[in-house]
N, CA, C and O atoms as a GROMACS GRO file, in nm:
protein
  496
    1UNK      N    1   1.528  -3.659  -1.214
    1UNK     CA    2   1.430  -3.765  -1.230
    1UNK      C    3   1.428  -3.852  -1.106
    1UNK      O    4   1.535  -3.886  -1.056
    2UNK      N    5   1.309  -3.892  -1.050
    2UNK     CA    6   1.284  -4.014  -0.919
    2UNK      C    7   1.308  -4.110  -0.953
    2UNK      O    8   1.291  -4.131  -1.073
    3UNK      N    9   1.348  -4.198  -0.883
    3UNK     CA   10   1.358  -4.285  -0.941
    3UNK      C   11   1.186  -4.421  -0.859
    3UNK      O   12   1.112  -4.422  -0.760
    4UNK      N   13   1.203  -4.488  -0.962
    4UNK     CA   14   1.060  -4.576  -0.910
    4UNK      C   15   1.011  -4.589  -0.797
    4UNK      O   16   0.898  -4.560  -0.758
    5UNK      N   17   1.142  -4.658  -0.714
    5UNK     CA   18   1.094  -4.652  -0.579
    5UNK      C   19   1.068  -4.532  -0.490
    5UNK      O   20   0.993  -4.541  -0.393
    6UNK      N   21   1.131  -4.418  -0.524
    6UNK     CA   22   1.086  -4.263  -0.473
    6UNK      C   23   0.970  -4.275  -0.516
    6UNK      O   24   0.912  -4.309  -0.413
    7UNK      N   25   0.870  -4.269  -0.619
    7UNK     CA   26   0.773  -4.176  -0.679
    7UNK      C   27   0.670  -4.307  -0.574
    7UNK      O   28   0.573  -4.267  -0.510
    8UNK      N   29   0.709  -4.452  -0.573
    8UNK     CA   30   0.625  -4.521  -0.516
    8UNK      C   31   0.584  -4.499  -0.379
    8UNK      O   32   0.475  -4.530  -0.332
    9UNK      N   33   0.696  -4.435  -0.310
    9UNK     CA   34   0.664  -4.376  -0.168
    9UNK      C   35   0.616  -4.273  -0.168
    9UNK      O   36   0.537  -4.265  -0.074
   10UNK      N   37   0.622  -4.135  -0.258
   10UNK     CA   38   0.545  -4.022  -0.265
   10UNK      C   39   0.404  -4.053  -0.271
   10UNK      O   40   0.321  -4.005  -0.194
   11UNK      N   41   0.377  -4.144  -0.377
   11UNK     CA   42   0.211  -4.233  -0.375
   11UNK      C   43   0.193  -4.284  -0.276
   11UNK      O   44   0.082  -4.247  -0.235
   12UNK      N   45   0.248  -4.365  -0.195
   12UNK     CA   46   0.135  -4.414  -0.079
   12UNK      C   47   0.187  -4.295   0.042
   12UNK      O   48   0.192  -4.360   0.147
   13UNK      N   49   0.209  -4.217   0.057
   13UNK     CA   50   0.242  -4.103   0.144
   13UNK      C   51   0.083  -4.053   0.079
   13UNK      O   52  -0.016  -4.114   0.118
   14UNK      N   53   0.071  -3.952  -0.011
   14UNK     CA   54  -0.013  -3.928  -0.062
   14UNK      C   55  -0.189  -4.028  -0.065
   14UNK      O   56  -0.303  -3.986  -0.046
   15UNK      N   57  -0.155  -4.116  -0.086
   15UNK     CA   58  -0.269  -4.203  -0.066
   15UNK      C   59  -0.333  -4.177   0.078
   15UNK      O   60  -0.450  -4.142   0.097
   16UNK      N   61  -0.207  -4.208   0.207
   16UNK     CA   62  -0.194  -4.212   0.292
   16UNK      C   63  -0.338  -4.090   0.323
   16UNK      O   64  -0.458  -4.100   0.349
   17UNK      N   65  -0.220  -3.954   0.298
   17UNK     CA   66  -0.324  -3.821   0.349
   17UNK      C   67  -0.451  -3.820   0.294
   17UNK      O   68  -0.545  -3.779   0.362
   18UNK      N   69  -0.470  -3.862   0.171
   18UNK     CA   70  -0.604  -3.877   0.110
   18UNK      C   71  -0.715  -4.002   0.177
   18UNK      O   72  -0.827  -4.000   0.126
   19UNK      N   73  -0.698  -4.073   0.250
   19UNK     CA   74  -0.777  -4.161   0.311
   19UNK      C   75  -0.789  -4.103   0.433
   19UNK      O   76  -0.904  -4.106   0.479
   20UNK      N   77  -0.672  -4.031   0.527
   20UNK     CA   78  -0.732  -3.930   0.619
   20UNK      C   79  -0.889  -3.839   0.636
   20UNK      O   80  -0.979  -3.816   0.716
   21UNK      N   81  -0.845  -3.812   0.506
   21UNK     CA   82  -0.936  -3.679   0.429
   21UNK      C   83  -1.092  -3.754   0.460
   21UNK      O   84  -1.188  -3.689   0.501
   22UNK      N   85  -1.097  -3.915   0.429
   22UNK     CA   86  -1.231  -3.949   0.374
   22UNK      C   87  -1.348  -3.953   0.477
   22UNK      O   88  -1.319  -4.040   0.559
   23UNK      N   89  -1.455  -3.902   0.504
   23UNK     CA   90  -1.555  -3.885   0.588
   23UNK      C   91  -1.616  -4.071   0.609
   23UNK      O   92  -1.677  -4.140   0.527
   24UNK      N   93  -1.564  -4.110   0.763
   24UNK     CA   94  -1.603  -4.214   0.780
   24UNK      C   95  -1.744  -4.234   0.860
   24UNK      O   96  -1.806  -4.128   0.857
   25UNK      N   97  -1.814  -4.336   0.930
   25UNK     CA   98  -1.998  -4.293   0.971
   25UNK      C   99  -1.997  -4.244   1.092
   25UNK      O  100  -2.098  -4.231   1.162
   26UNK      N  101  -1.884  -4.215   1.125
   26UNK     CA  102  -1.857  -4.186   1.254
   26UNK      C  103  -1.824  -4.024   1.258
   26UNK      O  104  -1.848  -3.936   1.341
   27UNK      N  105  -1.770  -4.023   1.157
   27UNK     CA  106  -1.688  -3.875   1.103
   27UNK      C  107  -1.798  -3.724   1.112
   27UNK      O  108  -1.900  -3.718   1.044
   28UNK      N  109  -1.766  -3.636   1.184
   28UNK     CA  110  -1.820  -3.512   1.224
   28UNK      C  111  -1.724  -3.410   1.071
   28UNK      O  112  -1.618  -3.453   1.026
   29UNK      N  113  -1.784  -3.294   1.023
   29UNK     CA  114  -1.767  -3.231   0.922
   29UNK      C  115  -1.798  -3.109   1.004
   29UNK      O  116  -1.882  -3.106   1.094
   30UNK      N  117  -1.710  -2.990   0.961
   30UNK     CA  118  -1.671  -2.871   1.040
   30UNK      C  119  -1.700  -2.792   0.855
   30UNK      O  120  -1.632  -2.825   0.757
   31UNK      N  121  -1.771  -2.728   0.853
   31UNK     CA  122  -1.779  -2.640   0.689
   31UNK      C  123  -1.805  -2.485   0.721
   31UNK      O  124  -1.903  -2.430   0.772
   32UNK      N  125  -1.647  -2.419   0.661
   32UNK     CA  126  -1.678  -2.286   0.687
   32UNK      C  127  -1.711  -2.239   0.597
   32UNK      O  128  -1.685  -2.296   0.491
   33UNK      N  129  -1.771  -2.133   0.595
   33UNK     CA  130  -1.833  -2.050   0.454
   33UNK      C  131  -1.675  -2.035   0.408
   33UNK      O  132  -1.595  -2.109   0.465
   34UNK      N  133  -1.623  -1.939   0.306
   34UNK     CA  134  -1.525  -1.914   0.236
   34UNK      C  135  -1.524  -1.865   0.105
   34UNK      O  136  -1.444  -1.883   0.013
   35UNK      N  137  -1.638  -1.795   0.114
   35UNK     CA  138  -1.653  -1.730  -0.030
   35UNK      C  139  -1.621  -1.537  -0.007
   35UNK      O  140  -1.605  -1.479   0.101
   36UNK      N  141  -1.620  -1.493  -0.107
   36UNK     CA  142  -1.542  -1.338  -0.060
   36UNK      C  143  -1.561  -1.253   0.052
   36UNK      O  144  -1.475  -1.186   0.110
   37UNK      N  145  -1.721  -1.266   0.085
   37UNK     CA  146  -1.770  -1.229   0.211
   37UNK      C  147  -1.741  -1.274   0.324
   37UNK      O  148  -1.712  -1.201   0.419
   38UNK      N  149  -1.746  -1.417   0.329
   38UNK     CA  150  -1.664  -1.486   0.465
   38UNK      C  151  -1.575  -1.456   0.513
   38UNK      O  152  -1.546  -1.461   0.633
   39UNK      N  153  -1.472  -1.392   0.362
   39UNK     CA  154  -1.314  -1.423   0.409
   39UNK      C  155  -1.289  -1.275   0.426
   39UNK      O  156  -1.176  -1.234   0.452
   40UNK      N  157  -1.394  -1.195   0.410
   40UNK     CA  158  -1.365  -1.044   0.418
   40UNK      C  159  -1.395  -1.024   0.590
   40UNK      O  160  -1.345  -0.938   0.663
   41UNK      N  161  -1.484  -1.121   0.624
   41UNK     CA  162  -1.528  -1.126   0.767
   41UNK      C  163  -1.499  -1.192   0.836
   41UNK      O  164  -1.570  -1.229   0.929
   42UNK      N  165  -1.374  -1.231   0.812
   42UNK     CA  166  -1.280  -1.309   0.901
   42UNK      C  167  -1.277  -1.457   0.914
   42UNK      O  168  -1.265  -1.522   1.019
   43UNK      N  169  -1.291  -1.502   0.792
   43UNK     CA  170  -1.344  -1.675   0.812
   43UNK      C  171  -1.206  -1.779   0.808
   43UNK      O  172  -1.186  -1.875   0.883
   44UNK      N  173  -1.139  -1.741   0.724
   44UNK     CA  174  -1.005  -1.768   0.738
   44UNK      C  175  -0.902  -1.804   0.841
   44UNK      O  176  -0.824  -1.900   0.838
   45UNK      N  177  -0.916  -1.696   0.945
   45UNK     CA  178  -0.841  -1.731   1.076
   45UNK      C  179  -0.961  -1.818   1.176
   45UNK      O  180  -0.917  -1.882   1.272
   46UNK      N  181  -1.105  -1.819   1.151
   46UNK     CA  182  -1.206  -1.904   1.200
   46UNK      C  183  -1.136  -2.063   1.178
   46UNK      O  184  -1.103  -2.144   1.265
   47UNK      N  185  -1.125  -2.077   0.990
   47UNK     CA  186  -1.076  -2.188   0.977
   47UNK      C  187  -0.985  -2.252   1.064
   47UNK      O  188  -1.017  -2.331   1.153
   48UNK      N  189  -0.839  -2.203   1.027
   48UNK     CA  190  -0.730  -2.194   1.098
   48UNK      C  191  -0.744  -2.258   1.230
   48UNK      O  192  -0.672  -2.352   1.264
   49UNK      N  193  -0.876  -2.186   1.337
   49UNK     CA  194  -0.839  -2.218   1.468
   49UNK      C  195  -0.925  -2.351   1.452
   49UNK      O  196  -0.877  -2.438   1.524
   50UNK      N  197  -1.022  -2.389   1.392
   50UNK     CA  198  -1.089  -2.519   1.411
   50UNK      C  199  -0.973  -2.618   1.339
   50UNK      O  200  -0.982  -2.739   1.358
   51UNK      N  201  -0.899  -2.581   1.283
   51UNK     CA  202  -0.767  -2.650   1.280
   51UNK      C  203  -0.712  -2.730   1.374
   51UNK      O  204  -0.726  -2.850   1.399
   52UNK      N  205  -0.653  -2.650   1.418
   52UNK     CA  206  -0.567  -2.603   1.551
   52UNK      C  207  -0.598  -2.690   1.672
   52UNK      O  208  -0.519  -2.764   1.731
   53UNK      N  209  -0.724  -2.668   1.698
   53UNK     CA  210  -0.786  -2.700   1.795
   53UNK      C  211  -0.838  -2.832   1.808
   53UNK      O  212  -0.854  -2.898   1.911
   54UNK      N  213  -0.862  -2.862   1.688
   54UNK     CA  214  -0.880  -3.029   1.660
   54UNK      C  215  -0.768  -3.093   1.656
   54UNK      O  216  -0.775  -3.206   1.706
   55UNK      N  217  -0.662  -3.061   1.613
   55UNK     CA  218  -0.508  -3.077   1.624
   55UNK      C  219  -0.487  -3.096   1.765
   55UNK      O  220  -0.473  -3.212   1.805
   56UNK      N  221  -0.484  -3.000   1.849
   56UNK     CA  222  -0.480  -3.025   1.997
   56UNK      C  223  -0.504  -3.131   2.089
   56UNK      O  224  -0.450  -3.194   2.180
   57UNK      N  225  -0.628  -3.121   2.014
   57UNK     CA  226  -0.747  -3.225   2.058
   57UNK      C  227  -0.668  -3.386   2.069
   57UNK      O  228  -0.644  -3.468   2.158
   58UNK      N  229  -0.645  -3.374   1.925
   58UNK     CA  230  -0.546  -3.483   1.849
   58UNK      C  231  -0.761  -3.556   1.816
   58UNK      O  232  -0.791  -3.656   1.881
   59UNK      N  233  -0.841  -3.510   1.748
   59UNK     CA  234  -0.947  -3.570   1.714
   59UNK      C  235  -0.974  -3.534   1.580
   59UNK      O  236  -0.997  -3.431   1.517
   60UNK      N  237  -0.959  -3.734   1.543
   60UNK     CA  238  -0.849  -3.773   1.442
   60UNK      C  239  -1.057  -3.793   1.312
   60UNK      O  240  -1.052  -3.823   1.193
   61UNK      N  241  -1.207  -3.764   1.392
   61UNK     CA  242  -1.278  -3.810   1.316
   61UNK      C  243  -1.346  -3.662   1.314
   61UNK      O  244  -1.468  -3.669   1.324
   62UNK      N  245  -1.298  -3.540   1.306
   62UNK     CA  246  -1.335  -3.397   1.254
   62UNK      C  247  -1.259  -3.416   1.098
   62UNK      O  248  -1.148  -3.457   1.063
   63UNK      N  249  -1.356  -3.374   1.038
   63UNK     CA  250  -1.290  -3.293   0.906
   63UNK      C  251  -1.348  -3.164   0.874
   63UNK      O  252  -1.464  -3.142   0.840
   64UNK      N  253  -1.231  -3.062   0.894
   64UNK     CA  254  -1.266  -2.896   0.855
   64UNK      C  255  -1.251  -2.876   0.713
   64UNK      O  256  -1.137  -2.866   0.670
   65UNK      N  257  -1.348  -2.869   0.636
   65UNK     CA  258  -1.380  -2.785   0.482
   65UNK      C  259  -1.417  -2.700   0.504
   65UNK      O  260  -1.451  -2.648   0.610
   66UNK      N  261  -1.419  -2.657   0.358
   66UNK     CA  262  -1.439  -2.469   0.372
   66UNK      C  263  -1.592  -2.514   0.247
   66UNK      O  264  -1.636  -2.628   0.238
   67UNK      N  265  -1.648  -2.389   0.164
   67UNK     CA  266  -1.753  -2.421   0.121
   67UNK      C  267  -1.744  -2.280   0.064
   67UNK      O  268  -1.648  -2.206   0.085
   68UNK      N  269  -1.839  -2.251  -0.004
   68UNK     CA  270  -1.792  -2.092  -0.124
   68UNK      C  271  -1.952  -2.012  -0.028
   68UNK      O  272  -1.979  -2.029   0.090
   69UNK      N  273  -2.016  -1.943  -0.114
   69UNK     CA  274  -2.141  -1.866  -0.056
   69UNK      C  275  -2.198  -1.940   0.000
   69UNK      O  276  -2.222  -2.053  -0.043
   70UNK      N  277  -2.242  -1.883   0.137
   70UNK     CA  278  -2.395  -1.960   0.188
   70UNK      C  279  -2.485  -1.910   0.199
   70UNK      O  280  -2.592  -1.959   0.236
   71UNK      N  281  -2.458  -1.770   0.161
   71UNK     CA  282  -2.576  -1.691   0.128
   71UNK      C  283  -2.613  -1.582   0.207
   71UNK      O  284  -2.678  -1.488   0.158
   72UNK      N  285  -2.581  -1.584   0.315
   72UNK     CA  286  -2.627  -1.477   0.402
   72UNK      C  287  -2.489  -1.392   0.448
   72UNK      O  288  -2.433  -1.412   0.556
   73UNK      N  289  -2.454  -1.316   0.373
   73UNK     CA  290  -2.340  -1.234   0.410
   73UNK      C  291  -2.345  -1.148   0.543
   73UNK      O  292  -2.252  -1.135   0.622
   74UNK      N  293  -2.465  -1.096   0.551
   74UNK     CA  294  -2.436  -1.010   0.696
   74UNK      C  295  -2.446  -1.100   0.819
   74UNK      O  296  -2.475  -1.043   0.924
   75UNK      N  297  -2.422  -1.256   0.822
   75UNK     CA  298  -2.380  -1.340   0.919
   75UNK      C  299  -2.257  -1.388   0.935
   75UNK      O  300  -2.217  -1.436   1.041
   76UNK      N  301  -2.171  -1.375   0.799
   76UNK     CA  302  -2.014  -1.394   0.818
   76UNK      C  303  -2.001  -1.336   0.920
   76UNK      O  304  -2.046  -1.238   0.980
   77UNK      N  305  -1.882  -1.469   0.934
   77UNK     CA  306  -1.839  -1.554   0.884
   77UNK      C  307  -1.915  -1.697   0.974
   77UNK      O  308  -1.923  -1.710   1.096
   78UNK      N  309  -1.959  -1.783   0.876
   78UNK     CA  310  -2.068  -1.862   0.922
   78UNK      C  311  -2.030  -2.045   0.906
   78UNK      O  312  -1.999  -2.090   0.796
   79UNK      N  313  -2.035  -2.111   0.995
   79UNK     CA  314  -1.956  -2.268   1.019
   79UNK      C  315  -2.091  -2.345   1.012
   79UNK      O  316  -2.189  -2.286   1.058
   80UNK      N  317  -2.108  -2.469   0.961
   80UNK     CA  318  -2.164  -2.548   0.957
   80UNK      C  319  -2.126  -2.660   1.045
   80UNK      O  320  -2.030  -2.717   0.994
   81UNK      N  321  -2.168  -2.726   1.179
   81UNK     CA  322  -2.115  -2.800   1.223
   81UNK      C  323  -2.183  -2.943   1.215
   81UNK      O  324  -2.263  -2.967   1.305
   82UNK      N  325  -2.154  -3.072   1.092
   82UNK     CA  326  -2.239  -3.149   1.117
   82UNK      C  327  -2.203  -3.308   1.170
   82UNK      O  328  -2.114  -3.375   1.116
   83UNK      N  329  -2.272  -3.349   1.264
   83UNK     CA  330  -2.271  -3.453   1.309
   83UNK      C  331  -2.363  -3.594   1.274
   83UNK      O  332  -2.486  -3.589   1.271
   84UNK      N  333  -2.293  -3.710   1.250
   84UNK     CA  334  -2.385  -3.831   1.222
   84UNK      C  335  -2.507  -3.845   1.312
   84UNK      O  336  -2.508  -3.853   1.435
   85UNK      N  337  -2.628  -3.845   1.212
   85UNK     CA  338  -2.719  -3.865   1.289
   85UNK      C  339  -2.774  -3.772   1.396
   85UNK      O  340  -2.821  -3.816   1.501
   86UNK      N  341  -2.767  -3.649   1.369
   86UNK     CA  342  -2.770  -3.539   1.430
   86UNK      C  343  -2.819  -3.420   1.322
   86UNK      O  344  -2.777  -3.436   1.207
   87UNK      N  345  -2.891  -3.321   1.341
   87UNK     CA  346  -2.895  -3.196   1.262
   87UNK      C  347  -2.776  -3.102   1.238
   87UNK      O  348  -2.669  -3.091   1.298
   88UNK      N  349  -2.815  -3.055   1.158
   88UNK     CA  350  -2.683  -2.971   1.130
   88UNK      C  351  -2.700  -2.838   1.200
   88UNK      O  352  -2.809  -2.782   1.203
   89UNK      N  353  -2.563  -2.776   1.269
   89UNK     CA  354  -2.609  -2.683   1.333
   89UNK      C  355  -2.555  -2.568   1.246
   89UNK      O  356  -2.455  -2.592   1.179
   90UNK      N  357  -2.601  -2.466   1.241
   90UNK     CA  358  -2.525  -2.368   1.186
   90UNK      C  359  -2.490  -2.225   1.289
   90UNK      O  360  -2.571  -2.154   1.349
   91UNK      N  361  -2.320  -2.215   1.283
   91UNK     CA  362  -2.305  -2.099   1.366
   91UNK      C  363  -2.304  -1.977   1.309
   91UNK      O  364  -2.281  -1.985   1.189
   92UNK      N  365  -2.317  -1.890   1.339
   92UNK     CA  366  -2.271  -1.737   1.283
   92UNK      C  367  -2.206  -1.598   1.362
   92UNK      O  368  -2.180  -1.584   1.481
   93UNK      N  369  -2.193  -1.518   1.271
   93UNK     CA  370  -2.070  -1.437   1.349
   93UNK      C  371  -1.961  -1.503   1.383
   93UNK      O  372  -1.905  -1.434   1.468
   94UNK      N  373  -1.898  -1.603   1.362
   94UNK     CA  374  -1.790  -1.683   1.425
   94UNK      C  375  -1.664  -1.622   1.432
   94UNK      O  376  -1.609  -1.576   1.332
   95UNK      N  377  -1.613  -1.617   1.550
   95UNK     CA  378  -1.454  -1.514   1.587
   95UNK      C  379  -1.357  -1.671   1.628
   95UNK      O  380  -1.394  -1.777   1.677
   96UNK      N  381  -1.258  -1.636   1.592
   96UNK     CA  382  -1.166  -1.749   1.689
   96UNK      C  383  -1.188  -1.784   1.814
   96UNK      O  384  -1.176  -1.900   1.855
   97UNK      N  385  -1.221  -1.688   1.882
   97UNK     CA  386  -1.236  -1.691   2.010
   97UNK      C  387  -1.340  -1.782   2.080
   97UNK      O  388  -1.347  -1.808   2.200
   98UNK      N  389  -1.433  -1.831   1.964
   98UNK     CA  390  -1.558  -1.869   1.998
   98UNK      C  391  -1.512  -2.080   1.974
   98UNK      O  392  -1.560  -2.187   2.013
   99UNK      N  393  -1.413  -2.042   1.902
   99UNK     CA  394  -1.378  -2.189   1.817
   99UNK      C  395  -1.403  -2.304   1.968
   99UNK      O  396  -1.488  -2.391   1.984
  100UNK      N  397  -1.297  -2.262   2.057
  100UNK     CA  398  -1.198  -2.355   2.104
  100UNK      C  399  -1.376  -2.418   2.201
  100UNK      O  400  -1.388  -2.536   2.232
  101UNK      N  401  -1.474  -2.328   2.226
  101UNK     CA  402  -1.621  -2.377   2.306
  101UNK      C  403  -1.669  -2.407   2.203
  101UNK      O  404  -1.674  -2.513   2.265
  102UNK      N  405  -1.726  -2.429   2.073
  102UNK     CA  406  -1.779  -2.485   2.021
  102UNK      C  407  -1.700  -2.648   1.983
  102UNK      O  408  -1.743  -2.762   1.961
  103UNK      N  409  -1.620  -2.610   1.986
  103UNK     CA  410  -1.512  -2.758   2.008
  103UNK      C  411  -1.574  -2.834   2.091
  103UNK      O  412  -1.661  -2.915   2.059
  104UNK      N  413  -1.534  -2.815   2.197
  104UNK     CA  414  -1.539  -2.840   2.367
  104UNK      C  415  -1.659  -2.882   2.358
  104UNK      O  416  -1.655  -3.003   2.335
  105UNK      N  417  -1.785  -2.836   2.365
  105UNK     CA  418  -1.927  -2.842   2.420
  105UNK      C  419  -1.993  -2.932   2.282
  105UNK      O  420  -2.048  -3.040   2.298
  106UNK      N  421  -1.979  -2.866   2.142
  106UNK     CA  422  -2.062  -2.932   2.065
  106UNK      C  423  -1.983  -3.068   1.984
  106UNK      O  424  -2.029  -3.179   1.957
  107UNK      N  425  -1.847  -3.011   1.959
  107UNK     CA  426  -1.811  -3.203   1.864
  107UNK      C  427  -1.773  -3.279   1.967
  107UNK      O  428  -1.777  -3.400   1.946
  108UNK      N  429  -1.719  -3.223   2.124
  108UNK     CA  430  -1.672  -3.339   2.200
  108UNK      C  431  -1.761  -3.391   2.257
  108UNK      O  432  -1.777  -3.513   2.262
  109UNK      N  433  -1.855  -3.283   2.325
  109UNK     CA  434  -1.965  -3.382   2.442
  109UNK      C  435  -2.118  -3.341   2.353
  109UNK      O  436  -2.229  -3.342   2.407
  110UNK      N  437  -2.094  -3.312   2.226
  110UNK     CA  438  -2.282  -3.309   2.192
  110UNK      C  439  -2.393  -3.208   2.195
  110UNK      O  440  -2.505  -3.196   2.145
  111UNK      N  441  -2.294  -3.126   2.294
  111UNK     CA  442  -2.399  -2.996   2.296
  111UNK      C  443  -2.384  -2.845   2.226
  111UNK      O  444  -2.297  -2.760   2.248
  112UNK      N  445  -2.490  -2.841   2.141
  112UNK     CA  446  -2.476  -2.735   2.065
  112UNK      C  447  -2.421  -2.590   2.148
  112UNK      O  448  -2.436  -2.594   2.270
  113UNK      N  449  -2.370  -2.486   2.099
  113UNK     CA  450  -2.387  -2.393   2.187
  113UNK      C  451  -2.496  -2.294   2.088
  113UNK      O  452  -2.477  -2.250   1.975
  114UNK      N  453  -2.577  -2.284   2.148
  114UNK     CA  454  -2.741  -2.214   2.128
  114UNK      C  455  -2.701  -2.116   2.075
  114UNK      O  456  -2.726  -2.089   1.958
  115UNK      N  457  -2.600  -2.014   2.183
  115UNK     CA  458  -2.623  -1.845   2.173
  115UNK      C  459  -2.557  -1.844   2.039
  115UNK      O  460  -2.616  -1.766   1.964
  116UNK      N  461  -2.449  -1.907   1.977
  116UNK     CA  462  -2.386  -1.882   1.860
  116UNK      C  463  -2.488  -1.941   1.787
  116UNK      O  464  -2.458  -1.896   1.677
  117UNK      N  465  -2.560  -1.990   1.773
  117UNK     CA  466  -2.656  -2.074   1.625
  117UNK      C  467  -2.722  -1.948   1.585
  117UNK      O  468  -2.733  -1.848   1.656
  118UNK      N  469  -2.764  -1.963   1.467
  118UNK     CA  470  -2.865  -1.878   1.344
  118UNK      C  471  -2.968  -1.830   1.440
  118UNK      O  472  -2.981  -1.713   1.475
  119UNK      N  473  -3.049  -1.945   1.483
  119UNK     CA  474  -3.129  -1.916   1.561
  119UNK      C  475  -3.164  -1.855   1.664
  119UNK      O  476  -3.281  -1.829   1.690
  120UNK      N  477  -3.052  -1.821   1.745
  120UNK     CA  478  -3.020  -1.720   1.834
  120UNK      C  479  -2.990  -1.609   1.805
  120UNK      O  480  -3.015  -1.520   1.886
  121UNK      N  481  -2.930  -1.578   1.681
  121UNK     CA  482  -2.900  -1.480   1.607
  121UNK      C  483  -3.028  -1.392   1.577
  121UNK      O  484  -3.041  -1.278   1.621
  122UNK      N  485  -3.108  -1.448   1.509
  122UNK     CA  486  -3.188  -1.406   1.441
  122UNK      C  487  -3.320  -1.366   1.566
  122UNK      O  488  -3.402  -1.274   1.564
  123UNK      N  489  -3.309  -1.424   1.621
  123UNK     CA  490  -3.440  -1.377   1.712
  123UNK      C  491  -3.372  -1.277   1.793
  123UNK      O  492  -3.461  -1.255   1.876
  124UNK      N  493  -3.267  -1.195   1.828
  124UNK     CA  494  -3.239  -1.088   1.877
  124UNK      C  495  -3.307  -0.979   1.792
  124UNK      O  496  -3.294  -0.861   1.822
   0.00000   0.00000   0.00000
């Protein structure tokens, strides 16, 4: 058994990470698909590196969620990248490899990268 003052520090520890979590107006949202198709197409280690990489970063106003179907399976594994006051971009095909420049170019300095969006996709 804890005793009071333990369980009171497990709570604001906990509180703690949960106010991390909360999307502030400033706050950029990273949403990977993650429904069976995603994760069959590699969305998982996608996650992982937008992790990672924001970790690196140490950029403390990204939050990476995941999200179930988005519907278009033969684009897994597919990221939603959205910014305040900005459109939402959507990437597809996403490999790790692609993470660490969409980092770089679109949540740090603003610029989408084109060739990975839907839209580039689709008009090939």
């Amino acid at each position: 058994m804890k005793t009071l003052a333990e369980l009171e520090a497990i709570r604001a520890k906990t509180l703690e990470k949960v106010s991390l979590r909360k999307d502030s107006d400033d706050s950029v949202r990273v949403v990977v698909g993650m429904a069976t198709c995603g994760i069959a197409a590699g969305a998982r280690p996608v996650m992982l590196k937008f992790i990672e990489e924001n970790q690196k970063r140490n950029l403390n106003n990204v939050t990476v969620s995941q999200t179930g179907c988005i519907g278009m399976c033969r684009l897994e594994p597919m990221v939603d990248v959205l910014v305040p006051g900005k459109s939402k971009v959507t990437y597809v095909n996403v490999n790790p490899d692609m993470v660490a420049r969409i980092v770089a170019e679109h949540i740090v300095n603003g610029q989408p990268v084109a060739e990975y969006t839907i839209g580039a996709q689709e008009s090939k």
